[in-house]
C-alpha positions as CSV (number, residue, x, y, z in Angstrom):
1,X,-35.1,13.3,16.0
2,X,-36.5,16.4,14.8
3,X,-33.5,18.2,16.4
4,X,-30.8,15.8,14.5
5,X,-32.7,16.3,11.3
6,X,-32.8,20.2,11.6
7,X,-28.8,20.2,12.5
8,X,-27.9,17.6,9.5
9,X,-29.6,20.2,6.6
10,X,-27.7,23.0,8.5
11,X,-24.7,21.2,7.8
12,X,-25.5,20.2,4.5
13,X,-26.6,23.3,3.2
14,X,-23.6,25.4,4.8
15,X,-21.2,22.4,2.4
16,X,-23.3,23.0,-0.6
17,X,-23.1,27.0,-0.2
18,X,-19.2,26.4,-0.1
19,X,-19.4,24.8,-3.8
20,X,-21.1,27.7,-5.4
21,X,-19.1,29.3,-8.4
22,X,-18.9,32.8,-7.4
23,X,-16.5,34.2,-6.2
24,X,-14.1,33.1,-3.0
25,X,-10.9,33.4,-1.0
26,X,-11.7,29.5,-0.4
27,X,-10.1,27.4,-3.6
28,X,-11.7,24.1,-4.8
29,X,-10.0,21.8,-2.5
30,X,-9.8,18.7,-5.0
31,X,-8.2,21.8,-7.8
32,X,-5.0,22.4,-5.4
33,X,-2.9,19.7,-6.6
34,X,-3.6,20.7,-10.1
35,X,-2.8,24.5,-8.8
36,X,0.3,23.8,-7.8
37,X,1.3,22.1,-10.6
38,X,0.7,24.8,-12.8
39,X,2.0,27.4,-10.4
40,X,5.4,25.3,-10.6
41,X,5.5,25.5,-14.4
42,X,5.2,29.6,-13.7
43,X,7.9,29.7,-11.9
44,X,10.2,28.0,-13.5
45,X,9.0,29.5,-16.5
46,X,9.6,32.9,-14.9
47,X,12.5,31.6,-13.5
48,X,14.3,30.8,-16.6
49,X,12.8,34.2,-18.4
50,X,14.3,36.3,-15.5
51,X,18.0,34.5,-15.5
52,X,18.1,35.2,-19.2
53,X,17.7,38.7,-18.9
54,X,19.7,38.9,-15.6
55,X,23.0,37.7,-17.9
56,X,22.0,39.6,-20.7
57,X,21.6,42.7,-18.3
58,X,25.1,42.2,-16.5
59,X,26.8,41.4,-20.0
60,X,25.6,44.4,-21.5
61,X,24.6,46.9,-18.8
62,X,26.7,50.0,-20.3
63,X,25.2,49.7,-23.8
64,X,21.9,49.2,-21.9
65,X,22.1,52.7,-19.8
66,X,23.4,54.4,-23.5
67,X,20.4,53.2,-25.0
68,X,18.7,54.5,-22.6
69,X,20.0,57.7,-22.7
70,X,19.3,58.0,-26.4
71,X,15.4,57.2,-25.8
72,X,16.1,53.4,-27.6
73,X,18.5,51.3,-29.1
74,X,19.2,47.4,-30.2
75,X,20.7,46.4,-26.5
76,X,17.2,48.1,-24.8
77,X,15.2,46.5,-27.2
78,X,16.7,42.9,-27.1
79,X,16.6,43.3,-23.2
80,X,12.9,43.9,-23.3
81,X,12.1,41.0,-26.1
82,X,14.0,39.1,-23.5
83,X,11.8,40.2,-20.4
84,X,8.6,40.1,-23.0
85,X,7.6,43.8,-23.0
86,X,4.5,44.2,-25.1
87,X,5.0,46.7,-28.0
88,X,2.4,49.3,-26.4
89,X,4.7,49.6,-23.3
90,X,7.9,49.9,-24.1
91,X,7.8,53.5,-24.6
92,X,6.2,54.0,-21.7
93,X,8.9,51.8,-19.9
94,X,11.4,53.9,-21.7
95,X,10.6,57.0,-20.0
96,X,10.3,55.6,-16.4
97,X,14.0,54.3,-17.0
98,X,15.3,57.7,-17.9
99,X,13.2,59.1,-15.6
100,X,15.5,57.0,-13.1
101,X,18.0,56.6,-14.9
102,X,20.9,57.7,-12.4
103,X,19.2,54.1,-10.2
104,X,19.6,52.0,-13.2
105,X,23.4,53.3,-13.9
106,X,24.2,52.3,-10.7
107,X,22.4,49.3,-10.0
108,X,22.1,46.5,-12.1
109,X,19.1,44.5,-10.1
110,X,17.3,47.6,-10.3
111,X,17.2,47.8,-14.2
112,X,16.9,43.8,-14.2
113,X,13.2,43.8,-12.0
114,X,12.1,47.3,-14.2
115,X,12.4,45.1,-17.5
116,X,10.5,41.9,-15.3
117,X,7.7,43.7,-14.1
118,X,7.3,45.6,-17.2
119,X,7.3,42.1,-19.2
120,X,4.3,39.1,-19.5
């Protein structure tokens, strides 16, 4: 009996050390439904950011590579409101595209994910 007893608070206590709050690669398992619900509102969130700065980006992609050429302008500017660019980066952003500028002239998905993974 003894034996049972000492293998049944093993087990209890290794499920109770699972449910502590710190830190773990192990998510809540009654929280997943609820996490994948929210990660579906991301990405269709993201989704619908991304396609809006994908057409503005292919509808104006010569006036984009001018403005960048120039250090700014209203078609740069609009395409990082549109990908949400905080205020603090978008000089910074700025320089990395004319920095590769000659990439963005050419390719048009290029300058689209820059402006993406610059934005919030």
């Amino acid at each position: 009996m003894t034996r049972h007893r000492s293998r049944l608070c093993l087990i209890i206590i290794t499920g109770l050390a699972g449910c502590s709050n710190e830190a773990s690669h192990v998510p809540n398992p009654l929280l997943l439904p609820f996490y994948g619900i929210g990660n579906a509102v991301q990405n269709a969130a993201y989704g619908e950011r991304r396609g809006a700065v994908e057409v503005f980006v292919k509808t104006n992609h010569p006036a984009l590579i001018a403005d960048i050429d120039n250090g700014g302008g209203d078609q740069l500017i609009e395409a990082m409101n549109l990908a949400r660019v905080a205020a603090k980066d978008r000089d910074i952003l700025t320089l990395r595209l004319q920095s590769e500028r000659a990439l963005y002239a050419r390719n048009q998905e290029a300058l689209i994910v820059a402006l993406m993974v610059h934005g919030q």
